[in-house]
C-alpha positions as CSV (number, residue, x, y, z in Angstrom):
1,X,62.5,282.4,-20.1
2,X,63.9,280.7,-23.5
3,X,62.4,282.0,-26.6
4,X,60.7,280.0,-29.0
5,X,63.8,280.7,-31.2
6,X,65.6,279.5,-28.6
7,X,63.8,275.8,-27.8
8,X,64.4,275.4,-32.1
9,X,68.1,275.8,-31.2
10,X,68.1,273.8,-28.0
11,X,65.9,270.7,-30.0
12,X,68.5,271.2,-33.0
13,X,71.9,270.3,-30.7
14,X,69.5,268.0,-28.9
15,X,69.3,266.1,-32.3
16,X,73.0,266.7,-33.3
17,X,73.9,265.1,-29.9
18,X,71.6,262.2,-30.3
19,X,72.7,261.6,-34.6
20,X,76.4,261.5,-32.9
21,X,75.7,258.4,-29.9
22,X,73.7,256.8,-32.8
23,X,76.1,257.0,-35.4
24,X,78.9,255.5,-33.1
25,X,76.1,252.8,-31.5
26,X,75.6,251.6,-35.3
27,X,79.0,251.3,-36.1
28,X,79.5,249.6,-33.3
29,X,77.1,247.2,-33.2
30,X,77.4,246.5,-37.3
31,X,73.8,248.0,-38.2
32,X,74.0,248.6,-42.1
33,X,75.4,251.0,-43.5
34,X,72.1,253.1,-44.8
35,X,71.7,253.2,-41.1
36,X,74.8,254.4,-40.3
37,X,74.4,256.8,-43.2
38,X,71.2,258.2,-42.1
39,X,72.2,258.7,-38.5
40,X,75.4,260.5,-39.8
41,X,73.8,262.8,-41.7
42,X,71.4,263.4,-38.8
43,X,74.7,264.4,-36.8
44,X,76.3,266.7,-39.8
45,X,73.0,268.3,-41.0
46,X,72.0,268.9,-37.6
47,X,75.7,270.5,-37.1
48,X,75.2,272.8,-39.6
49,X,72.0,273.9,-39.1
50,X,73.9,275.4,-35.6
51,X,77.4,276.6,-37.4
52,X,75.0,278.4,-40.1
53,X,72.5,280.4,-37.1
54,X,75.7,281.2,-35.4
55,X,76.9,282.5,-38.4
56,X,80.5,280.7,-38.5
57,X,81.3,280.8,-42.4
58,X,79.3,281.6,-45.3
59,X,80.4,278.3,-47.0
60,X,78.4,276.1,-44.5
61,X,75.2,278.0,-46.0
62,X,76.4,276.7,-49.4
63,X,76.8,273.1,-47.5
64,X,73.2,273.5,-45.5
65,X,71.9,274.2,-49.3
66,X,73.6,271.2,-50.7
67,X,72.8,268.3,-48.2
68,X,69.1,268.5,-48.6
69,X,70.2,266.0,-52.0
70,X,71.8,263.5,-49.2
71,X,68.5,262.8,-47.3
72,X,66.7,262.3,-50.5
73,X,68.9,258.7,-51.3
74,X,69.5,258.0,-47.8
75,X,65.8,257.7,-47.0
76,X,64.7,256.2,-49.7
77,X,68.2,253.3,-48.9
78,X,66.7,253.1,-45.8
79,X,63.4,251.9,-46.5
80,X,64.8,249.0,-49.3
81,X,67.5,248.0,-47.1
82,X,64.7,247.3,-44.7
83,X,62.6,245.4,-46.6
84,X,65.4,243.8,-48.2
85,X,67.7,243.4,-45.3
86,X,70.4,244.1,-47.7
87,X,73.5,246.4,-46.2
88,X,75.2,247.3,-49.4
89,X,72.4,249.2,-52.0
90,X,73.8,252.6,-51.8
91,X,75.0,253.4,-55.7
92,X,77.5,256.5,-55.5
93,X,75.9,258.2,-58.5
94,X,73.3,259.4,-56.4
95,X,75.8,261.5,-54.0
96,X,76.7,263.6,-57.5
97,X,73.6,266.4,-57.5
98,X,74.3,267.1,-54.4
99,X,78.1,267.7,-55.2
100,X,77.3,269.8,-58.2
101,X,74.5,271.6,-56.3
102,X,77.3,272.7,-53.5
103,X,79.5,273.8,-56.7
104,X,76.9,276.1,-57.5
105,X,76.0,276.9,-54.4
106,X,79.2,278.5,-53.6
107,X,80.1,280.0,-57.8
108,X,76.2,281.4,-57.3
109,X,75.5,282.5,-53.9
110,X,72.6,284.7,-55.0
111,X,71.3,282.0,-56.9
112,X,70.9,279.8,-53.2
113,X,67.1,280.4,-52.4
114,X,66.6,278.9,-56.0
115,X,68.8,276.1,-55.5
116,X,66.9,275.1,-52.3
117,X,63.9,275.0,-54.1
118,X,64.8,272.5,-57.0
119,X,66.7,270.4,-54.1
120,X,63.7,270.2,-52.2
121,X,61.3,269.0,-54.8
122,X,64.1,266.5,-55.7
123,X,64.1,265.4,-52.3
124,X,60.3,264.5,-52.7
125,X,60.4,262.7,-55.4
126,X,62.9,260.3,-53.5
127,X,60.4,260.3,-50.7
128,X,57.5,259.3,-52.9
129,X,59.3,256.5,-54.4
130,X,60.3,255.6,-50.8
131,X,56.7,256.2,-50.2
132,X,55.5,253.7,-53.0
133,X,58.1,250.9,-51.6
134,X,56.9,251.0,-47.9
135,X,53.1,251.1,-49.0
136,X,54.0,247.8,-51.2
137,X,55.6,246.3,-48.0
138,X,53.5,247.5,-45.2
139,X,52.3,244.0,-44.2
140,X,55.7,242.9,-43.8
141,X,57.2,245.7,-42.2
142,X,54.1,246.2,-39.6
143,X,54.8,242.5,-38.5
144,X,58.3,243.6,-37.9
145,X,57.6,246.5,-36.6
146,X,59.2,248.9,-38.6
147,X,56.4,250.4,-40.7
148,X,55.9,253.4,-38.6
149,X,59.1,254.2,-37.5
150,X,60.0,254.3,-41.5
151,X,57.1,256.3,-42.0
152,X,57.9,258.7,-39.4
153,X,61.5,259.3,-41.5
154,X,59.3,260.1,-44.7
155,X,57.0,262.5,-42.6
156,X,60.0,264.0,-41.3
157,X,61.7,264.7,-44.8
158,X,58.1,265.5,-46.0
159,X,57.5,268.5,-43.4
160,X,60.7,269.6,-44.0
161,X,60.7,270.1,-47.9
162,X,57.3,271.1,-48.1
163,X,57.5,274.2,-46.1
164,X,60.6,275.2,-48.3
165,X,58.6,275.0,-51.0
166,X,56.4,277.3,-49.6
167,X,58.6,279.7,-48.4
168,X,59.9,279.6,-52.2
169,X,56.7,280.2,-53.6
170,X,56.0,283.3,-51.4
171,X,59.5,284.6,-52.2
172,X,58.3,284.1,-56.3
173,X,55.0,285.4,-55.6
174,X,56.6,288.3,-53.5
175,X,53.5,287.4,-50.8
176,X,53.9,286.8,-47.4
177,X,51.0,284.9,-46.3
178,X,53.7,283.8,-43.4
179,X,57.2,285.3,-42.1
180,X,60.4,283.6,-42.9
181,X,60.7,283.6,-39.5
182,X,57.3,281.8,-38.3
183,X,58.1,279.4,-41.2
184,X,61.9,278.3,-40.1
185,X,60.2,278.1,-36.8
186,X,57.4,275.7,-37.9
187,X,59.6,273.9,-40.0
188,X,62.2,273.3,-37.1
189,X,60.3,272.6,-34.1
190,X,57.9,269.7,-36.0
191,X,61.0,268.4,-37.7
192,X,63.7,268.1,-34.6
193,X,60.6,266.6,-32.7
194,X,59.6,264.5,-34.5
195,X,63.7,263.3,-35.3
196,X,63.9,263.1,-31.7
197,X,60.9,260.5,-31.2
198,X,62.2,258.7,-33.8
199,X,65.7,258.7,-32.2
200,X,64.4,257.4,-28.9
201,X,62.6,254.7,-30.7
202,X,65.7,253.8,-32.5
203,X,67.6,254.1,-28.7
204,X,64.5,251.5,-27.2
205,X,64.0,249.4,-29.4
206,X,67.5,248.7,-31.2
207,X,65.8,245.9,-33.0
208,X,64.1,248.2,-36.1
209,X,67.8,248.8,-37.5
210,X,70.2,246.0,-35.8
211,X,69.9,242.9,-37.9
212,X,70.0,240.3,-35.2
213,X,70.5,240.5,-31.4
214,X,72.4,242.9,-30.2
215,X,76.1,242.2,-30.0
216,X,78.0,241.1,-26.8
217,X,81.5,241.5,-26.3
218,X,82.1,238.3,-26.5
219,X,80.5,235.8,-29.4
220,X,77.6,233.9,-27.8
221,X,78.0,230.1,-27.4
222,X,75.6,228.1,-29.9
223,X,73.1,225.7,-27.7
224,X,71.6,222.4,-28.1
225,X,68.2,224.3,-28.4
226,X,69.7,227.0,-31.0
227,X,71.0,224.2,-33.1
228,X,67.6,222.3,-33.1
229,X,65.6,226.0,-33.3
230,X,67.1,226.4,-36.3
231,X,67.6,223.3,-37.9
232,X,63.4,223.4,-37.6
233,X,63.3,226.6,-39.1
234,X,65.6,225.6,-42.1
235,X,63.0,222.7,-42.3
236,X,59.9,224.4,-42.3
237,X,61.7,227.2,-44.9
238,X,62.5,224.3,-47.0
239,X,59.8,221.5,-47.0
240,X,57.0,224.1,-46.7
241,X,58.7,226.9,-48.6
242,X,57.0,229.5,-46.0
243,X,59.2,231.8,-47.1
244,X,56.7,232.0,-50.5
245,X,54.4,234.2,-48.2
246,X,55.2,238.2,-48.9
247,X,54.4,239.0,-46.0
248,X,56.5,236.5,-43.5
249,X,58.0,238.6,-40.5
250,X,60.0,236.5,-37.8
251,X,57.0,236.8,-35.2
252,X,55.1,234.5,-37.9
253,X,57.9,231.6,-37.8
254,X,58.6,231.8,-34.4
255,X,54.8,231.0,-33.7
256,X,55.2,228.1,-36.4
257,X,58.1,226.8,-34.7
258,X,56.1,227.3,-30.6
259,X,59.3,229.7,-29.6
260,X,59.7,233.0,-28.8
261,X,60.9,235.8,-31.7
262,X,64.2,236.3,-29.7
263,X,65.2,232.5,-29.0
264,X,64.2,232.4,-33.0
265,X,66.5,235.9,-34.1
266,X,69.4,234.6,-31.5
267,X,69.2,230.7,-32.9
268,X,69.8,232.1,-36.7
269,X,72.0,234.7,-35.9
270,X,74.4,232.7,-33.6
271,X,74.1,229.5,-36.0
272,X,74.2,231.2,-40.0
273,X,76.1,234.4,-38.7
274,X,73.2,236.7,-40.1
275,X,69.7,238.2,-39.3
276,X,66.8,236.5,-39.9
277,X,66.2,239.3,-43.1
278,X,69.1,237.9,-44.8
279,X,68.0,234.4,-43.9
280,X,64.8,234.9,-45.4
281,X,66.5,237.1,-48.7
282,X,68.9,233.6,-48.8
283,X,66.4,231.1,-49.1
284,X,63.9,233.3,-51.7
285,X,66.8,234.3,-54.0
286,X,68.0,230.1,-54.0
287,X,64.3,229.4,-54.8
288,X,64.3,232.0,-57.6
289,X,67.4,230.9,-59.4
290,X,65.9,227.6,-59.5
291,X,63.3,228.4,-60.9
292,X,65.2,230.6,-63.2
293,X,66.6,227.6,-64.6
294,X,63.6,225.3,-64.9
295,X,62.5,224.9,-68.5
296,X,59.1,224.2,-67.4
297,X,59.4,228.1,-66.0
298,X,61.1,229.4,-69.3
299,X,57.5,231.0,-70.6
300,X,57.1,233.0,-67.1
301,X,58.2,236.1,-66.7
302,X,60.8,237.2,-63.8
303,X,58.2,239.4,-62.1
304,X,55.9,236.0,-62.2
305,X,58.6,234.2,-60.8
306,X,59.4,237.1,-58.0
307,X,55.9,236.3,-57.1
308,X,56.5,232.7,-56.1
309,X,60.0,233.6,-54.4
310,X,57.6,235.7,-52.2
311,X,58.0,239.1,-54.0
312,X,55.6,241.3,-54.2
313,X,57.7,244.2,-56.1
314,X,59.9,243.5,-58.7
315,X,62.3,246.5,-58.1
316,X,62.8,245.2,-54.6
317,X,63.2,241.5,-55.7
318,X,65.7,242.8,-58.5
319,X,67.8,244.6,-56.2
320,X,67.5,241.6,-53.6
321,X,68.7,239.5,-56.4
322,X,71.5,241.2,-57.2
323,X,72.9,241.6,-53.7
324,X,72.8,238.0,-53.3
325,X,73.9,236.7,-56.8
326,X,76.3,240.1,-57.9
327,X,73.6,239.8,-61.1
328,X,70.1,240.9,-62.3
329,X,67.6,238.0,-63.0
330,X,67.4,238.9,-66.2
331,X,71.0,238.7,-66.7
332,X,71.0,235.1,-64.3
333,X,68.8,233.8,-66.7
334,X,70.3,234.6,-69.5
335,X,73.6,233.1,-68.6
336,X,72.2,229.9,-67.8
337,X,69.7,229.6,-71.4
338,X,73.2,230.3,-72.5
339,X,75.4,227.5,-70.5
340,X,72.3,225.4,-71.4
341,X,72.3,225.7,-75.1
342,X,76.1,224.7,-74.7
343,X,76.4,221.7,-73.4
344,X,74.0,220.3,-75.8
């Protein structure tokens, strides 16, 4: 009969597996790259979870200590690259406490348990301000259904940091309220299960992290009835400006437009070359920088104007901005009062 030691181990190579066959499916298929980062790390942390119970090198324990300050980033890129539909947010600077955290780790081995601790409570403040972002966005991302699967990542990391915490305290408190080894156990079994519904998800319904259909190996041929799907969808984005609406998910134009969300997601893909995210992130940013420009906007501020673009954030409409324009607003609008002031 397997121990309950034993299942933690099994559901741990179980997830290691599974990060692996995602990690190569999202590469494949062109999913962005916080979602290839997250699935990779699922593969690698889950891979030393198993070389550090079997013992292989001390160093990995150093690693294991370490990476907790990678899920921090790459959860909270996950969520804004959802709601943005950007692939390219991920600023290297945040891979740096992690690097000097694995320094340390390894100069100051007995100094680890410590070093887990501050990691950890770094790690939730990434998850809170990952938190903040989905709560601002859950209309949106609950008509795309994404809102729980995102929310089931920030349980996840939650769970996980919050019994180290605990197991810290009781080491500083010198209590033992629990056993190290009923926590690692609790810890291990709630986490790899619940990474392991969350990966079948992801395996179902490819849609939460592929923007667009799923690839073929061959480029799908663009219809008469894609053309004129989305040549009414450029209309409606452009005459009505539906796009205004915070909380427009693809289901909501596809009813507009009396078509299904796939012949809707396959028309804009196979006629712009992009996902109807980035469709949507095109035609708010264009509407934004116009009225950037209009004098009869100069008094408004840029989080008024990230209202009308259909904005409800301003950290998520500056970092939308600059993905599309290689510029902040404030800086857009600067540059043009500038050009502006020239030419007279």
């Amino acid at each position: 009969m397997i121990s309950i030691p034993g299942i933690a181990i099994l559901l741990t190579f179980s997830c290691c597996v599974l990060g692996g066959v995602l990690t190569a499916y999202a590469v494949r298929y062109q999913a962005s790259a916080a979602i290839r980062f997250c699935f990779a790390l699922m593969f690698a942390g889950n891979g030393i979870v198993l070389l550090n119970q079997a013992g292989v090198a001390d160093v990995f324990q150093a690693v294991g200590v370490a990476a907790i300050l990678l899920y921090g980033p790459a959860l909270w890129w996950l969520v804004v690259s959802q709601i943005t539909g950007e692939k390219r947010l991920f600023h290297w600077g945040h891979l740096l406490p992690a690097l000097a955290s694995l320094g340390l780790a390894l100069w100051l081995p007995d100094q680890r348990v410590h070093l887990m601790a501050s990691n950890a409570s770094v790690f939730l403040g990434y998850l809170a301000v990952a938190a903040i972002l989905l709560h601002a966005h859950r209309y949106a991302l609950s008509e795309q259904r994404a809102l729980l699967w995102l929310a089931g990542y920030l349980f996840l990391g939650t769970w996980y940091s919050l019994w180290t915490l605990f197991s810290y305290g009781q080491h500083i408190l010198g209590t033992s309220l629990l056993s190290g080894e009923t926590i690692r156990l609790l810890q291990a079994l709630v986490t790899q299960m619940t990474a392991l519904a969350l990966t079948w998800w992801a395996i179902t319904r490819p849609g939460l992290y592929l923007d667009g259909p799923r690839p073929t190996s061959a480029p799908a041929e663009i219809t008469g009835f894609d053309k004129d799907v989305f040549e009414r969808a450029e209309s409606l984005f452009t005459t009505e400006k539906i796009f205004t609406r915070d909380d427009l998910a693809l289901e909501t134009v596809a009813d507009r437009l009396a078509v299904t969300p796939r012949e809707l997601s396959n028309a804009i893909n196979r006629c712009s070359g992009a996902g109807f995210r980035t469709f949507l992130r095109k035609h708010r940013i264009a509407y934004a920088t116009s009225l950037l420009t209009d004098p009869a906007y100069a008094r408004n501020s840029i989080f008024d104007l990230a209202l009308k673009a259909g904005y409800s954030n301003k950290s998520t409409f500056n970092i939308a901005f600059k993905a599309e324009m290689n510029e902040t607003p404030s800086e857009y609008r600067a540059a043009a009062e500038t050009t502006s002031k020239g030419g007279r």
